[in-house]
Structure formats: structure tokens, C-alpha cells
PyMOL commands that place a pseudoatom at each C-alpha (Angstrom):
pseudoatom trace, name=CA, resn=UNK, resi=1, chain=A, elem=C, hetatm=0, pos=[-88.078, 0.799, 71.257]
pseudoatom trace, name=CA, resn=UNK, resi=2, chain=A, elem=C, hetatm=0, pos=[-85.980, -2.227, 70.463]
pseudoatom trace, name=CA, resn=UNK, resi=3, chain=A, elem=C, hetatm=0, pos=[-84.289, -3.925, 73.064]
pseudoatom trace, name=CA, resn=UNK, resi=4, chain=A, elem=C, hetatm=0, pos=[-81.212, -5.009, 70.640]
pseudoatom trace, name=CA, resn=UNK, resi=5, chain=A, elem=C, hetatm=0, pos=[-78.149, -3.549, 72.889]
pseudoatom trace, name=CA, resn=UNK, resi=6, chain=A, elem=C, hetatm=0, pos=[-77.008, -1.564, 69.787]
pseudoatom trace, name=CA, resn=UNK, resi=7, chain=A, elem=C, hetatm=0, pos=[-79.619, 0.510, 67.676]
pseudoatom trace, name=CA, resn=UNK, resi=8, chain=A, elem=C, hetatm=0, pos=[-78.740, 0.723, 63.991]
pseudoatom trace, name=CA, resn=UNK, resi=9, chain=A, elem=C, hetatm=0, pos=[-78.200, 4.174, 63.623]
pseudoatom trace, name=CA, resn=UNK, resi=10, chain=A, elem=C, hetatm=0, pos=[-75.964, 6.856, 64.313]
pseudoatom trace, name=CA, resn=UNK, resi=11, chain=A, elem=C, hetatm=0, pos=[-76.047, 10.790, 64.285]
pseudoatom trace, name=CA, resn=UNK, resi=12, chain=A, elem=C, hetatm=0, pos=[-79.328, 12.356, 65.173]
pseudoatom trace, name=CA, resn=UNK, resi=13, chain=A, elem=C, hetatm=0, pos=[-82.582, 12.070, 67.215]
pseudoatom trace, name=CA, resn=UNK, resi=14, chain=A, elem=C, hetatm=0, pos=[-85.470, 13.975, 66.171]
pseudoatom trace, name=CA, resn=UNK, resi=15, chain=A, elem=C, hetatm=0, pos=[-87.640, 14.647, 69.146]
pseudoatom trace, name=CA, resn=UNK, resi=16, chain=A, elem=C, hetatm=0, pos=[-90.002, 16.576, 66.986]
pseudoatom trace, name=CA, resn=UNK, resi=17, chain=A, elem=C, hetatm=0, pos=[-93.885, 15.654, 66.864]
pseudoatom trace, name=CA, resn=UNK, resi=18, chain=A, elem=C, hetatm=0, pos=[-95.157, 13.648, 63.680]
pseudoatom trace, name=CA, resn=UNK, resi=19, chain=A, elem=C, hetatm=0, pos=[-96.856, 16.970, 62.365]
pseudoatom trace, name=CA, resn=UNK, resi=20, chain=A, elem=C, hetatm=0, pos=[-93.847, 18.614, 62.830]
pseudoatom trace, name=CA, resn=UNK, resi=21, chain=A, elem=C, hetatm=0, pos=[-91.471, 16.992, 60.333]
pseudoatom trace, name=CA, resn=UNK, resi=22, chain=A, elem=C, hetatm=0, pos=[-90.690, 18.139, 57.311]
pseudoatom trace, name=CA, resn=UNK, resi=23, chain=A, elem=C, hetatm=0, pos=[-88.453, 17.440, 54.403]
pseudoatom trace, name=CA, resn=UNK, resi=24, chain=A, elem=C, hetatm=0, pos=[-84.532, 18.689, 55.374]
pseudoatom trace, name=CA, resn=UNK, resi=25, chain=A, elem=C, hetatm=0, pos=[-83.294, 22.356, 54.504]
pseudoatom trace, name=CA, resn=UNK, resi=26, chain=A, elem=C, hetatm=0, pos=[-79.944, 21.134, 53.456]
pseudoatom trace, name=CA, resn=UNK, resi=27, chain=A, elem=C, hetatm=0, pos=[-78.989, 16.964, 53.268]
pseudoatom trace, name=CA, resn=UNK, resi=28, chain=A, elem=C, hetatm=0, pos=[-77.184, 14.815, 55.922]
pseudoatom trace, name=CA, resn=UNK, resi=29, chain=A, elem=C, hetatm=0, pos=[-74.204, 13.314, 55.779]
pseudoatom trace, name=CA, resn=UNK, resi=30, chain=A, elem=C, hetatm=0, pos=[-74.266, 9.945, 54.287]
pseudoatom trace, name=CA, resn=UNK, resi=31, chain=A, elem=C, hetatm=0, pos=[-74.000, 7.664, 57.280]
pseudoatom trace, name=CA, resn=UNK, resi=32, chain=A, elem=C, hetatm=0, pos=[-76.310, 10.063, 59.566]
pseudoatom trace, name=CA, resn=UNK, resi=33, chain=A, elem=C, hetatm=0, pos=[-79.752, 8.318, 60.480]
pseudoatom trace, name=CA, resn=UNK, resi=34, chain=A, elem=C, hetatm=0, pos=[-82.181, 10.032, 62.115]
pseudoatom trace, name=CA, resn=UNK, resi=35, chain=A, elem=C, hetatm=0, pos=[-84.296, 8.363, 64.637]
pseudoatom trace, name=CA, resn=UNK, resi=36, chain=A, elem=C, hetatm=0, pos=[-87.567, 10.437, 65.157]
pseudoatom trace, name=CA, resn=UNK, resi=37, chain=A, elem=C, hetatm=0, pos=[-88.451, 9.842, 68.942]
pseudoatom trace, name=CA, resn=UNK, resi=38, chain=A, elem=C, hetatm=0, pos=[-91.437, 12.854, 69.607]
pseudoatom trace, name=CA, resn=UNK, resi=39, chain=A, elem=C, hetatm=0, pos=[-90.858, 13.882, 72.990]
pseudoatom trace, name=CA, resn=UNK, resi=40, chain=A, elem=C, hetatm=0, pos=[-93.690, 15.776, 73.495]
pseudoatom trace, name=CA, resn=UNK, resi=41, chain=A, elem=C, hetatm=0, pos=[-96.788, 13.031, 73.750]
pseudoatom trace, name=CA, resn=UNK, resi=42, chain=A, elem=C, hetatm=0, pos=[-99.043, 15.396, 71.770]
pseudoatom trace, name=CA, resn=UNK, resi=43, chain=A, elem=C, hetatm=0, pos=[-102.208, 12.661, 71.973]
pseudoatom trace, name=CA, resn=UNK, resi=44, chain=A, elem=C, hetatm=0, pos=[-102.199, 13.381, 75.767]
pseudoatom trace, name=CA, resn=UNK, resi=45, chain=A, elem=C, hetatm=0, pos=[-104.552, 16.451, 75.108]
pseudoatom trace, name=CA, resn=UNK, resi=46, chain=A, elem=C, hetatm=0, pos=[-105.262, 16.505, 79.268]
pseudoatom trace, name=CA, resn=UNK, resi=47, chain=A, elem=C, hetatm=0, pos=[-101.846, 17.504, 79.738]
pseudoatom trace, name=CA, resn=UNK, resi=48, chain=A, elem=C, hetatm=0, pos=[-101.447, 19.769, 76.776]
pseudoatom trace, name=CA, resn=UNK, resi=49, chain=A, elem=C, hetatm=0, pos=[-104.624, 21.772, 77.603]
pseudoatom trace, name=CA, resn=UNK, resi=50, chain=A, elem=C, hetatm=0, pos=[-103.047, 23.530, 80.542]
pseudoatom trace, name=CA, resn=UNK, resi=51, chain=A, elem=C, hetatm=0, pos=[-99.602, 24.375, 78.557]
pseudoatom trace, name=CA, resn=UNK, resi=52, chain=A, elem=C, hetatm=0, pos=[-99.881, 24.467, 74.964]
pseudoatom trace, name=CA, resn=UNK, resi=53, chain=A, elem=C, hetatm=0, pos=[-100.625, 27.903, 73.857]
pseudoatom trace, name=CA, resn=UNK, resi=54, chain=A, elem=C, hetatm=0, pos=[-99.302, 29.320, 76.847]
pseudoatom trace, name=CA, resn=UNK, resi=55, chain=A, elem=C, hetatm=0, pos=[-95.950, 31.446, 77.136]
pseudoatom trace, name=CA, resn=UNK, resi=56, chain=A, elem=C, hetatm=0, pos=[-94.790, 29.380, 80.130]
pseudoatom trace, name=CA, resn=UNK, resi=57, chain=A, elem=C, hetatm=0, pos=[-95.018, 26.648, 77.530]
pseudoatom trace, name=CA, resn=UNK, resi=58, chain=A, elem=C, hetatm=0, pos=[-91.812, 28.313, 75.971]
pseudoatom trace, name=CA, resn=UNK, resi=59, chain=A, elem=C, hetatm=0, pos=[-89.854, 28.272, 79.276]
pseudoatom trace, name=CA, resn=UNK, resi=60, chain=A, elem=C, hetatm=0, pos=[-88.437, 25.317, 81.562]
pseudoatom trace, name=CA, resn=UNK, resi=61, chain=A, elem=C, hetatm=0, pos=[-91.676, 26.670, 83.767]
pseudoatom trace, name=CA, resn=UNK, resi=62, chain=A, elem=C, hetatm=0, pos=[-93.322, 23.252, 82.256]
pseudoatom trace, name=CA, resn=UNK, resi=63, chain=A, elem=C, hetatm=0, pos=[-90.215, 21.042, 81.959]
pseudoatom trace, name=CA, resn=UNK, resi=64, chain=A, elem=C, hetatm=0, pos=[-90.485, 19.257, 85.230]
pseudoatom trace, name=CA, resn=UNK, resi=65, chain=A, elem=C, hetatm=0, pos=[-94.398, 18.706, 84.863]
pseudoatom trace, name=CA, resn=UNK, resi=66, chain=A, elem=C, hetatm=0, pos=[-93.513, 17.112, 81.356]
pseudoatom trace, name=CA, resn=UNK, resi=67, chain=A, elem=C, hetatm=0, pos=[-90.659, 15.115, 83.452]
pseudoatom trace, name=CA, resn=UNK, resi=68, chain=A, elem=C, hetatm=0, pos=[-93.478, 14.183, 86.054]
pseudoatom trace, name=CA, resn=UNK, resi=69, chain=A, elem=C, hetatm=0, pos=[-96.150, 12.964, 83.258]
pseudoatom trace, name=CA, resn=UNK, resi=70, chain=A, elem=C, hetatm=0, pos=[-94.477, 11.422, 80.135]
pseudoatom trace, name=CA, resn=UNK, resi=71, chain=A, elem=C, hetatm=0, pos=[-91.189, 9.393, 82.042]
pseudoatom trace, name=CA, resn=UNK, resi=72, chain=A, elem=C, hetatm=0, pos=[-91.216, 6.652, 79.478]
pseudoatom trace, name=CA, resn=UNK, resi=73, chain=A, elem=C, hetatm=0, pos=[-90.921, 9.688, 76.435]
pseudoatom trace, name=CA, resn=UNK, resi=74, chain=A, elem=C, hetatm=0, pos=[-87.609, 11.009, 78.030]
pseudoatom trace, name=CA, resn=UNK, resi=75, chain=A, elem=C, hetatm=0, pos=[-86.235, 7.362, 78.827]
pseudoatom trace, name=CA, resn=UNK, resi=76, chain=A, elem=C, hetatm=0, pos=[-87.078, 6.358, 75.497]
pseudoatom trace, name=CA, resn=UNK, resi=77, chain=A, elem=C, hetatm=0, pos=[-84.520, 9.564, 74.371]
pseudoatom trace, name=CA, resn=UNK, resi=78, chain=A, elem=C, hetatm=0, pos=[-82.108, 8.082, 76.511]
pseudoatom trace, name=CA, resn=UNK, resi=79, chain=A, elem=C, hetatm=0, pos=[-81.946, 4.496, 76.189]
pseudoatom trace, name=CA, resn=UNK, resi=80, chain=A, elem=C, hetatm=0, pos=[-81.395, 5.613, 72.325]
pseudoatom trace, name=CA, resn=UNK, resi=81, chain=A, elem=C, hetatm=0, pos=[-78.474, 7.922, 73.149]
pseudoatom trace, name=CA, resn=UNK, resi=82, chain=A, elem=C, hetatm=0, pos=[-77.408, 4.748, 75.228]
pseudoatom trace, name=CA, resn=UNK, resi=83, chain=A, elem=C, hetatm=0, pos=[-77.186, 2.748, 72.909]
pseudoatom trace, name=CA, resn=UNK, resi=84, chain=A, elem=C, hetatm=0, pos=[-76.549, 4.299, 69.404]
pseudoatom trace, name=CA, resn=UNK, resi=85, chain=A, elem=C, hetatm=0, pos=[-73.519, 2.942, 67.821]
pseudoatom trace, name=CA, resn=UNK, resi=86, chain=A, elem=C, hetatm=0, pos=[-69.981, 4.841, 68.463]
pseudoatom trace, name=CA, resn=UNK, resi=87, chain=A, elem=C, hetatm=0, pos=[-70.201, 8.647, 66.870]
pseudoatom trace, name=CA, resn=UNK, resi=88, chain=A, elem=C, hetatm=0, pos=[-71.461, 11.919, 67.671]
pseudoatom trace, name=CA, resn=UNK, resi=89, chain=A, elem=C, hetatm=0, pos=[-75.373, 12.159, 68.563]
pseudoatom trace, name=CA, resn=UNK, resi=90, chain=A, elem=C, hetatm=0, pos=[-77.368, 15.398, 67.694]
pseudoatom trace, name=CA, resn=UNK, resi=91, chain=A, elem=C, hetatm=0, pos=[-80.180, 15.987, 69.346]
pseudoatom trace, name=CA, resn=UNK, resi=92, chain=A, elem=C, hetatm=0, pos=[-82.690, 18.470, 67.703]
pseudoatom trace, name=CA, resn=UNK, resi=93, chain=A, elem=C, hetatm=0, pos=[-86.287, 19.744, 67.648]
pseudoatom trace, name=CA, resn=UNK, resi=94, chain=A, elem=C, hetatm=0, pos=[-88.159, 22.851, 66.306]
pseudoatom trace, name=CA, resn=UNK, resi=95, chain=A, elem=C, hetatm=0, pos=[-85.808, 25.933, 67.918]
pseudoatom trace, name=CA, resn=UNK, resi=96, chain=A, elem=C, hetatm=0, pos=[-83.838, 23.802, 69.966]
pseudoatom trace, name=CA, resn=UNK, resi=97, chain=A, elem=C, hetatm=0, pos=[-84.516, 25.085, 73.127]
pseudoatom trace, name=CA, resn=UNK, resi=98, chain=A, elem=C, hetatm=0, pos=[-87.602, 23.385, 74.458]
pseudoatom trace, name=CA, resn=UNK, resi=99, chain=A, elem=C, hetatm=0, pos=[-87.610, 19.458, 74.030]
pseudoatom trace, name=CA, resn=UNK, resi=100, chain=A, elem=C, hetatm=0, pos=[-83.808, 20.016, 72.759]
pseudoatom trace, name=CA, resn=UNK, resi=101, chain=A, elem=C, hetatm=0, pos=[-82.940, 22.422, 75.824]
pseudoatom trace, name=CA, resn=UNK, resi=102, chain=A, elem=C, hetatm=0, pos=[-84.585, 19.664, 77.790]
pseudoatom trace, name=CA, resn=UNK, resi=103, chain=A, elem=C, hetatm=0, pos=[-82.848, 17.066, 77.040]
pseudoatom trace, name=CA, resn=UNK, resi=104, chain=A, elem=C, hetatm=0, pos=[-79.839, 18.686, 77.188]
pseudoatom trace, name=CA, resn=UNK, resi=105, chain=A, elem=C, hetatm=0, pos=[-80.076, 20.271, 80.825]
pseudoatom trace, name=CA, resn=UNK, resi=106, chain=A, elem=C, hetatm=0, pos=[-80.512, 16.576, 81.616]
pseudoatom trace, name=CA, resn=UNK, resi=107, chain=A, elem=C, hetatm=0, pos=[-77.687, 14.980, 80.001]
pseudoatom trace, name=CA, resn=UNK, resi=108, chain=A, elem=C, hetatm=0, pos=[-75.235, 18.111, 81.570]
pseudoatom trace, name=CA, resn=UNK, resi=109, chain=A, elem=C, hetatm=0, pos=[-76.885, 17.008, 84.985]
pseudoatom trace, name=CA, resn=UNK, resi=110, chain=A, elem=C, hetatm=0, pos=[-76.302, 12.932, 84.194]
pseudoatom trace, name=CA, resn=UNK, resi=111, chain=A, elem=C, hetatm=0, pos=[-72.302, 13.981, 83.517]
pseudoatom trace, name=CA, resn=UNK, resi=112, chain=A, elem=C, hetatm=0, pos=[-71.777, 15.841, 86.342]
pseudoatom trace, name=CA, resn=UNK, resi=113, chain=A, elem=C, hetatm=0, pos=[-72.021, 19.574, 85.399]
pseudoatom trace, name=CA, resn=UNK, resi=114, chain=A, elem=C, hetatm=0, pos=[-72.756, 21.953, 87.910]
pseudoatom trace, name=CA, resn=UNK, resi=115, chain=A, elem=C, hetatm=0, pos=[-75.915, 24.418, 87.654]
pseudoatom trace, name=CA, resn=UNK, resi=116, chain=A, elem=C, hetatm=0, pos=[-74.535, 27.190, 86.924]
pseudoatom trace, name=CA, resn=UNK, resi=117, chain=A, elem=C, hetatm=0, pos=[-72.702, 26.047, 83.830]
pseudoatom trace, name=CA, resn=UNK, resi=118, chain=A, elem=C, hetatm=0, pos=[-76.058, 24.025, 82.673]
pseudoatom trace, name=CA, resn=UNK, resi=119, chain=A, elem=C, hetatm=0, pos=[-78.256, 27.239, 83.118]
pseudoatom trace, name=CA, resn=UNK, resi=120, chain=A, elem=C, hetatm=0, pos=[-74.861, 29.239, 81.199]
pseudoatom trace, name=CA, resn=UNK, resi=121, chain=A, elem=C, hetatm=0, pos=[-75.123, 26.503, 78.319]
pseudoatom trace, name=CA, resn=UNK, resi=122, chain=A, elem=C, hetatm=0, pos=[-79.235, 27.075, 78.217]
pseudoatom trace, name=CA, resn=UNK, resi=123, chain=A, elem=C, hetatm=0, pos=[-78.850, 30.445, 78.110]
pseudoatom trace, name=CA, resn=UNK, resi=124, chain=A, elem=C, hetatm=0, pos=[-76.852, 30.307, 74.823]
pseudoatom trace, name=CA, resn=UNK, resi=125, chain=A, elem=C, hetatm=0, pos=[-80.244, 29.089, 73.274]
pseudoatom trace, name=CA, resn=UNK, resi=126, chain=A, elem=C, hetatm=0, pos=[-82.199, 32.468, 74.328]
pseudoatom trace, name=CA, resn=UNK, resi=127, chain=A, elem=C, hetatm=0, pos=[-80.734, 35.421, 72.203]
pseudoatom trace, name=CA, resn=UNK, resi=128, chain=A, elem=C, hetatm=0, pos=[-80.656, 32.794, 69.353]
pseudoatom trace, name=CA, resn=UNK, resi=129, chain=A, elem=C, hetatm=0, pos=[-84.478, 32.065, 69.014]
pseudoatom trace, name=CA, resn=UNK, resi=130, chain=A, elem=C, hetatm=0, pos=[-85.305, 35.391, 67.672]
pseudoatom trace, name=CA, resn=UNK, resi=131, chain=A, elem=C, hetatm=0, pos=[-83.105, 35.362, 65.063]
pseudoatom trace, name=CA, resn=UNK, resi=132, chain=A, elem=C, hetatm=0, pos=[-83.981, 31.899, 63.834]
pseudoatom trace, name=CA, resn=UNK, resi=133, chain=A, elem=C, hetatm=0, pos=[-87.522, 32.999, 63.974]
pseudoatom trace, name=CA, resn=UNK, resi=134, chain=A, elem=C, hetatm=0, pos=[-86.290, 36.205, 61.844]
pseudoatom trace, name=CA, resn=UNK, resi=135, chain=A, elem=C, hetatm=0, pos=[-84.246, 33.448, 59.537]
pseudoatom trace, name=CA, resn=UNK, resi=136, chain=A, elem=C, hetatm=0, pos=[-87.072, 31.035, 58.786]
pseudoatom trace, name=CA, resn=UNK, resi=137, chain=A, elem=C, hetatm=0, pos=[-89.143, 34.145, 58.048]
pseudoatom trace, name=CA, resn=UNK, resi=138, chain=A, elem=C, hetatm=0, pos=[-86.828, 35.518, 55.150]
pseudoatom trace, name=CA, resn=UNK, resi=139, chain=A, elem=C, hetatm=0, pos=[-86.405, 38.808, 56.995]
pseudoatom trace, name=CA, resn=UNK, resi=140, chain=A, elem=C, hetatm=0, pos=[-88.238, 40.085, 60.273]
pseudoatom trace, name=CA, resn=UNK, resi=141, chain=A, elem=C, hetatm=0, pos=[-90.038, 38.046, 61.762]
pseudoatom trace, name=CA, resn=UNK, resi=142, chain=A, elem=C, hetatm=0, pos=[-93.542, 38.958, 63.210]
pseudoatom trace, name=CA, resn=UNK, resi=143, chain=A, elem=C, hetatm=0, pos=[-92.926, 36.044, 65.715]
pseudoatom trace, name=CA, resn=UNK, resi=144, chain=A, elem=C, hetatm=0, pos=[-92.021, 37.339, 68.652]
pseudoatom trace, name=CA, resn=UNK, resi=145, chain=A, elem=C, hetatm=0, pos=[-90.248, 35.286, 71.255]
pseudoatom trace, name=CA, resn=UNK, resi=146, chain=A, elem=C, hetatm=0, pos=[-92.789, 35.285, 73.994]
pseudoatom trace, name=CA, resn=UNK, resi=147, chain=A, elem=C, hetatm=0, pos=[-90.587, 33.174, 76.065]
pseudoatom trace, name=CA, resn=UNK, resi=148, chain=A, elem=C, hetatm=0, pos=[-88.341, 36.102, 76.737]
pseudoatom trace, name=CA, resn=UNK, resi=149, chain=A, elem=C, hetatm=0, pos=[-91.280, 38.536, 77.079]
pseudoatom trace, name=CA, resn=UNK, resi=150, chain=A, elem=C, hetatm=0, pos=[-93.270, 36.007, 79.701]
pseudoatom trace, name=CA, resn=UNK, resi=151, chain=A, elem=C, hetatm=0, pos=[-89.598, 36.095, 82.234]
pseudoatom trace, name=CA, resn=UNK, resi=152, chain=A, elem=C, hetatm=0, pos=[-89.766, 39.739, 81.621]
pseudoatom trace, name=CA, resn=UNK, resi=153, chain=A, elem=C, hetatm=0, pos=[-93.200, 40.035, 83.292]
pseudoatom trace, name=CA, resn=UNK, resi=154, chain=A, elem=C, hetatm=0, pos=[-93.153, 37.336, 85.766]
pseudoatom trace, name=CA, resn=UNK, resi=155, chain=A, elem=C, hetatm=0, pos=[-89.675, 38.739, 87.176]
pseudoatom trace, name=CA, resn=UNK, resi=156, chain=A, elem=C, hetatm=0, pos=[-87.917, 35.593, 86.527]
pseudoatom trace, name=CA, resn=UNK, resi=157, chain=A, elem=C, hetatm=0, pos=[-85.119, 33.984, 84.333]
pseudoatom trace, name=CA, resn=UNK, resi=158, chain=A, elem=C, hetatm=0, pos=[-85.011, 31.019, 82.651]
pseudoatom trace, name=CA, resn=UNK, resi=159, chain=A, elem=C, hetatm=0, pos=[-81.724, 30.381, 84.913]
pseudoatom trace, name=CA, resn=UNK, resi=160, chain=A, elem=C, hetatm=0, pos=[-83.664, 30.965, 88.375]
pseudoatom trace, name=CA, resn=UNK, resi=161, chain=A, elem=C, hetatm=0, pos=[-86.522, 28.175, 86.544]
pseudoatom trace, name=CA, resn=UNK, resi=162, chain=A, elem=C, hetatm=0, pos=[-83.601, 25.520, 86.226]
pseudoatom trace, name=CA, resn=UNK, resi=163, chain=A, elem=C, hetatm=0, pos=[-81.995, 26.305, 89.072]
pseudoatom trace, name=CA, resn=UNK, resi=164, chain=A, elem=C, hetatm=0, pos=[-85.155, 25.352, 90.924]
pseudoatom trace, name=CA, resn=UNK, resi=165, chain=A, elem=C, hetatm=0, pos=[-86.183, 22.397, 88.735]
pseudoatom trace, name=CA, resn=UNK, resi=166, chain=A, elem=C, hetatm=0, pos=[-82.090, 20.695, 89.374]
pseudoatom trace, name=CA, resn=UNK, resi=167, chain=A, elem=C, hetatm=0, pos=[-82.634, 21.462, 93.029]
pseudoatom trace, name=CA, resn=UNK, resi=168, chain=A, elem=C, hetatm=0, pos=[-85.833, 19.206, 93.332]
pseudoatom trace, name=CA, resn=UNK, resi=169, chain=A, elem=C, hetatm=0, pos=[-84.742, 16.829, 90.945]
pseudoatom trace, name=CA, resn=UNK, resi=170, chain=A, elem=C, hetatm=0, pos=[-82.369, 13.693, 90.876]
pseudoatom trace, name=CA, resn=UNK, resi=171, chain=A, elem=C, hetatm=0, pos=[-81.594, 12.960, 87.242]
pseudoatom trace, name=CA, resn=UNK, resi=172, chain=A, elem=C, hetatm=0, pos=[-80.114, 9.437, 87.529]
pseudoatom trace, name=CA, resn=UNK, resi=173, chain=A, elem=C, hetatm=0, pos=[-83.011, 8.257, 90.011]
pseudoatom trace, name=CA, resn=UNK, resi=174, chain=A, elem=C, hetatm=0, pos=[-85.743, 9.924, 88.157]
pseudoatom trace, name=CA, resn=UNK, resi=175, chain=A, elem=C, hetatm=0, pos=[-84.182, 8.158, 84.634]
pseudoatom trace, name=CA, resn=UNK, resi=176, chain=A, elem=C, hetatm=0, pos=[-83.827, 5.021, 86.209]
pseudoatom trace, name=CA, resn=UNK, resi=177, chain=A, elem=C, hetatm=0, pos=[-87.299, 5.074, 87.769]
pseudoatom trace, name=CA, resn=UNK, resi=178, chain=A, elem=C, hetatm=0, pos=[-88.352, 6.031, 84.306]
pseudoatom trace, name=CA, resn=UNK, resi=179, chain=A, elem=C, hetatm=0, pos=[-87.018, 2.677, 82.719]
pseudoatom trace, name=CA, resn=UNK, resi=180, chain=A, elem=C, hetatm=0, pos=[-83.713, 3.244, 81.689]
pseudoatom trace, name=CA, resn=UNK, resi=181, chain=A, elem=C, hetatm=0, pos=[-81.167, 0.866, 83.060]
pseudoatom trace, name=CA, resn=UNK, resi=182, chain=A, elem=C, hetatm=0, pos=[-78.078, 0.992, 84.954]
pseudoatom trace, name=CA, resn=UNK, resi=183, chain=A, elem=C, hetatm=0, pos=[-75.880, -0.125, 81.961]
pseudoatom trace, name=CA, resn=UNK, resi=184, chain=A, elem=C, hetatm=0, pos=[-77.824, 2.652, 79.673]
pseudoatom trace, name=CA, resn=UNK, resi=185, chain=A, elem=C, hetatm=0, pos=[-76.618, 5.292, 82.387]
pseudoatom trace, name=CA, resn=UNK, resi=186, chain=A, elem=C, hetatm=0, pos=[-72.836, 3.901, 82.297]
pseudoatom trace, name=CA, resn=UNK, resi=187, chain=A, elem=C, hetatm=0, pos=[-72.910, 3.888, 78.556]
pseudoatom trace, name=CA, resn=UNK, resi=188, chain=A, elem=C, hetatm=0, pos=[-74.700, 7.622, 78.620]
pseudoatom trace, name=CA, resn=UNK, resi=189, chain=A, elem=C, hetatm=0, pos=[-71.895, 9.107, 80.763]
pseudoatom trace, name=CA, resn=UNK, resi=190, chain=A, elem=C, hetatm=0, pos=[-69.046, 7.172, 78.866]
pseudoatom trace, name=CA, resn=UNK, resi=191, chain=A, elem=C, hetatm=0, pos=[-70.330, 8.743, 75.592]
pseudoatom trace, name=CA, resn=UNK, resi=192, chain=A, elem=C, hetatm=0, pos=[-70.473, 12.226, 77.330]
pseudoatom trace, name=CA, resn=UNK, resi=193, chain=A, elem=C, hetatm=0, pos=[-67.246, 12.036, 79.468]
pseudoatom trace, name=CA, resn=UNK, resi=194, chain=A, elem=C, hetatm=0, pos=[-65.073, 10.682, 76.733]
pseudoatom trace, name=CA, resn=UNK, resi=195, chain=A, elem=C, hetatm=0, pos=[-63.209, 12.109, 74.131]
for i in range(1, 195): cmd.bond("trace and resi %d" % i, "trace and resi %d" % (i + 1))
show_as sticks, trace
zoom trace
């Protein structure tokens, strides 16, 4: 990261892994840069051997062990959204529901927005997997979301998973723990509280 107050770029960060990118379906806006930030710390195989490949790995299940071992990834997400220039901000990965949901449950949590409305807006990400998985297919998609299947037999939902995770969990202590400053935070909540 830079530590210039203002990053040069506006419009969308790409949390994706390095593997993972790929030229764009349809072009951006002139104006939109992307800033590719990968979230997930994929050269960390210790961590990854006990999630990746997993079906918990599709559900918040491993979102607060990700918080607890890569700090510096997420605060690197945020000092950028800190400190982009004036605009809208997309935030995007594969589905966007893991790294993207994420992120997102965070943010809601920095502004103020109470559980049940941040579990209601990760909800909306659910049905929506399938058919994107159907979409990028060109028709049916032998993909199955295995997220969905894995709360079906462990009895949970991912709403119970946040629920828990928010409970334990102090957003603007664990980001500012993880390196990202008091003025980043202000700037973060002005950007998400104004209109």
C-alpha cells in the first residue's frame, strides 16, 4: 500500500486472487480503476489446508478465522476504501459472497447497521449464487452450491453464523488493531453515511 492520503483511483477493488483474474466480460466505464487487493492470502497454504476445499469454506463458518489470521489483508481493503478519491467504490470477487460478503458485513457493522439487517443484506447473496453458477455455465450448471447444502446438514443458517461472528467481534477495534487508522475509519463512515 501507499501511504499518499489519496490513492489514484476510483471505482472498484478486486479482492480476487492473482490466478483468479481474468480479462472483463463487458468494459468499465472510462474513469473506473480497479485496484486488485487479493483478500484471501492464498501463499499461506497452513491456513488454507484446513478450509479450502471444504463446504464451510463457502459459508461465514471461516470468516472470523480469516479475520483472526490475515488482519493486515482486510486493513489493506480498508485503508483503500479510505482513501479512494470521491465516487462510488465496488467491491467484487468471484460470486460475491465470500471475500465480497465479507467485506461487506464489515463495512454495514463499521456504519452502524444492526444484525439483523446485515445478515438480511447477506442473505440477498444466497439464492443468487446458483444462478450465476447456472449463468457462467451457458445453461445448468453442474455446480452445485454446496454452501446452501452444508447449512442444510449442519442445521444452521448463514444468518445464525453472522449473528455469532458480530456478537464476538468489535469491527472498529479489530480494524484499528489491524492497522488502519483513526482518520481511515472517519473517512470510511463519511463515505458510507453520506449521500
Amino acid at each position: 500500500m501507499t501511504d499518499d492520503r489519496h490513492l489514484q483511483w476510483e471505482g472498484c477493488a478486486n479482492v480476487r486472487n492473482h490466478d483468479e483474474l481474468a480479462e472483463d466480460l463487458a468494459p468499465r466505464p472510462a474513469g473506473v480503476t480497479t485496484l486488485h487487493l487479493p483478500l484471501d492470502g492464498v501463499g499461506d497454504t497452513e491456513f488454507w489446508k484446513d478450509w479450502h476445499g471444504r463446504p464451510e469454506f463457502g459459508t461465514p463458518i471461516y470468516y472470523r478465522p480469516f479475520l483472526d489470521h490475515f488482519p493486515e489483508r482486510t486493513a489493506a481493503v480498508f485503508t483503500a476504501i479510505a482513501r479512494v478519491e470521491p465516487g462510488g467504490v465496488a467491491i467484487h470477487c468471484g460470486i460475491g459472497r465470500d471475500r465480497t460478503g465479507l467485506i461487506a458485513i464489515l463495512l454495514l457493522a463499521l456504519a452502524g447497521v444492526g444484525i439483523d439487517e446485515i445478515t438480511a443484506d447477506y442473505g440477498l447473496s444466497e439464492p443468487r449464487v446458483q444462478v450465476l453458477l447456472d449463468r457462467l455455465a451457458g445453461g445448468e450448471s453442474d455446480d452445485l452450491d454446496s454452501a446452501a447444502e452444508f447449512y442444510e446438514r449442519a442445521g444452521t443458517t448463514a444468518a445464525e453464523i453472522i449473528i455469532a461472528m458480530l456478537a464476538d467481534l468489535d469491527v472498529e477495534g479489530y480494524l484499528r488493531a489491524a492497522g488502519v487508522g483513526d482518520e481511515d475509519l472517519s473517512a470510511i463512515r463519511e463515505r458510507l453515511l453520506s449521500r
